[in-house]
C-alpha positions as CSV (number, residue, x, y, z in Angstrom):
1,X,35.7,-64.9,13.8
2,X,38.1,-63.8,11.2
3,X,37.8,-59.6,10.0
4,X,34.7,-58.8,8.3
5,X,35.2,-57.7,4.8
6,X,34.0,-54.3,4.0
7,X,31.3,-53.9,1.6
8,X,30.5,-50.6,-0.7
9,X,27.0,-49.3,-1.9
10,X,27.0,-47.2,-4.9
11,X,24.8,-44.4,-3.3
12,X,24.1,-43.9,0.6
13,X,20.8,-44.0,-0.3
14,X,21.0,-47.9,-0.8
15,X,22.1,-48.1,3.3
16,X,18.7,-48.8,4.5
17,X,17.8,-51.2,2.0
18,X,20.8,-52.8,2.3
19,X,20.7,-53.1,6.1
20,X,17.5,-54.2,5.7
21,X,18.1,-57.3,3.3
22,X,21.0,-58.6,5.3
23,X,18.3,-58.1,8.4
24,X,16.0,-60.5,6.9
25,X,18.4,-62.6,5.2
26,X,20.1,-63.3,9.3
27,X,23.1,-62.4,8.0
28,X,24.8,-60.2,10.6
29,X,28.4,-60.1,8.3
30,X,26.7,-58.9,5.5
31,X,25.0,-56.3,8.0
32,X,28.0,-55.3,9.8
33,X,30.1,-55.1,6.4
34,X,28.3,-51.9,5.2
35,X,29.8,-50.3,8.4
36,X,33.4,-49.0,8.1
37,X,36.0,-50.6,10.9
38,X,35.9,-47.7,13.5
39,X,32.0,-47.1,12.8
40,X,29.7,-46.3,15.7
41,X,26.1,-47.9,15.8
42,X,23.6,-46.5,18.6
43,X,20.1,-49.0,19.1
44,X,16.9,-48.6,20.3
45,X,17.5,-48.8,24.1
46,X,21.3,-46.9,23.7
47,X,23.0,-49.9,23.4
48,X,26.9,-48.3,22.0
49,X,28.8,-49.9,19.7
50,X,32.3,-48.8,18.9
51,X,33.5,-51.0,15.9
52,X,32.1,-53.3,13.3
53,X,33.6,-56.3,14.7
54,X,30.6,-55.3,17.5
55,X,28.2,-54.5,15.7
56,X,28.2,-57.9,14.3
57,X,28.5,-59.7,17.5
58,X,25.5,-57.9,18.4
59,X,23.4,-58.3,15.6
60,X,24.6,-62.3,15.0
61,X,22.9,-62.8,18.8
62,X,20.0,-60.6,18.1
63,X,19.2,-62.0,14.6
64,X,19.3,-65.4,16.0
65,X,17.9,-64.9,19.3
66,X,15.6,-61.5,19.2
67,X,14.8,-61.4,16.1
68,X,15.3,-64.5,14.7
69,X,11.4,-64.7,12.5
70,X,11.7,-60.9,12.2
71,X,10.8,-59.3,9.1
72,X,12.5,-55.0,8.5
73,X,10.9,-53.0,5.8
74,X,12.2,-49.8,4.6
75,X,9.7,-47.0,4.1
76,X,10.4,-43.3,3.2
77,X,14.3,-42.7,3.2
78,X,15.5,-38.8,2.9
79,X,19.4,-38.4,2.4
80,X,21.0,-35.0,3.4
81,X,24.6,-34.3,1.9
82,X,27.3,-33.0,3.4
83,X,29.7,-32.0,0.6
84,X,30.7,-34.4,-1.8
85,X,31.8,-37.2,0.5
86,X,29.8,-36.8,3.5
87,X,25.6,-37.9,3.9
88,X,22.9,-38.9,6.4
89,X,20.6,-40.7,5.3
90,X,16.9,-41.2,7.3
91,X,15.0,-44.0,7.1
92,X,11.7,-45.3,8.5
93,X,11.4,-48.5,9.0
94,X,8.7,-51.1,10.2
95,X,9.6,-54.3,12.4
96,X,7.1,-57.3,12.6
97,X,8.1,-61.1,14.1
98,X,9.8,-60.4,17.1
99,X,10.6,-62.8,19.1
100,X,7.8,-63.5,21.9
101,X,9.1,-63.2,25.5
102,X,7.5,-64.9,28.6
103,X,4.2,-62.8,28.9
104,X,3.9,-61.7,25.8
105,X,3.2,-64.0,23.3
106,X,2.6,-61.9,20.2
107,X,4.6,-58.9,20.1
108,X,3.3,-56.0,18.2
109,X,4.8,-54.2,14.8
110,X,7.1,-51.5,15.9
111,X,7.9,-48.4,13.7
112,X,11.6,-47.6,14.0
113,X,13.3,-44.3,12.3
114,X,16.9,-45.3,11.4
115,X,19.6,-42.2,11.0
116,X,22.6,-43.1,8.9
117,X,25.7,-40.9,8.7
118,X,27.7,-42.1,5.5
119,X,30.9,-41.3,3.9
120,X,32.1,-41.9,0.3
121,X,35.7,-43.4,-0.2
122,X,37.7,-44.3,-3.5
123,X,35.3,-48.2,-3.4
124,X,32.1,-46.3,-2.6
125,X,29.6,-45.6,0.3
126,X,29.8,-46.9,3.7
127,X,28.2,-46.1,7.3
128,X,30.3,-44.5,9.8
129,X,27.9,-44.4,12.5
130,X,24.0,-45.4,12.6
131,X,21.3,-44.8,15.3
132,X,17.6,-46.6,15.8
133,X,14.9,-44.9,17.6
134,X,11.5,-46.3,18.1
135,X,8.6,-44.1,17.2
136,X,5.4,-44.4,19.7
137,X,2.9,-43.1,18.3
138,X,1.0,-40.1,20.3
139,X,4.0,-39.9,22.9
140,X,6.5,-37.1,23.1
141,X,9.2,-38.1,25.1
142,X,10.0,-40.9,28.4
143,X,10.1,-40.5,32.0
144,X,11.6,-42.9,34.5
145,X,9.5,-42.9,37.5
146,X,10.4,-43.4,40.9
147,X,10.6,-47.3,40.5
148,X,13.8,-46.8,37.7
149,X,10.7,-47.8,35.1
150,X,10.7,-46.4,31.8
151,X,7.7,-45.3,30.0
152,X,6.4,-42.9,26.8
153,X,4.5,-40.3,28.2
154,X,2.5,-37.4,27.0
155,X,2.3,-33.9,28.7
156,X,-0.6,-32.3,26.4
């Protein structure tokens, strides 16, 4: 694959929506274009990515093979600036269409919060590092049991 041109949003606001559009469009260039070169993305499961060029290889296979009837909706999006060049932006998000895997044919709606760190340049906005947590309802953190399994548990 030949370098991914770098695209600009006007405000880091626009990340999540953007993110999301090129989500549901299956267009992992688009996606991995918001992101500058050196850009760091973190996923659900701590999955690491150290470049764009990575973060598109990983979301081309999971937007064809994971996700590939998915459908990402932005919700409520907070930004938090850091001087005049500097922002993270918060974003929840909701996930439906996954794809099945064997024993489970119809895999829930998950609820994702998405955290953003972007940095204005002389073009405009871009993501220098992103991070995607899942958000289980009524759980406060995970414990691996004795097996290596992890779960979301509860103490209260």
């Amino acid at each position: 694959m030949n370098p991914i041109t770098s695209s600009y949003l006007k405000s880091p606001e626009e990340m999540p929506h953007a993110f999301a559009r090129a989500w549901n469009d299956r267009d992992a260039e688009q996606l991995a274009s918001f992101f500058s070169e050196n850009a760091e993305f973190v996923n659900v499961v701590g999955l690491w990515w150290h470049d764009r060029q990575s973060i598109w290889k990983a979301h081309e296979y999971g937007l064809r093979v994971i996700f590939s009837n998915s459908d990402l909706s932005v919700g409520r999006v907070t930004v938090k600036a850091i001087g005049e060049n500097a922002a993270i932006v918060h974003a929840r998000m909701s996930l439906a269409g996954q794809t099945p895997l064997k024993g489970n044919s119809t895999p829930g709606k998950r609820q994702n919060i998405f955290s953003f760190v972007m940095a204005k340049k002389k073009e405009g906005w871009q993501c220098v590092s992103a991070h995607n947590t899942d958000v289980v309802p009524g759980k406060e953190t995970n414990l691996v049991d004795e097996g290596g399994h992890i779960q979301p548990v509860d103490y209260r």
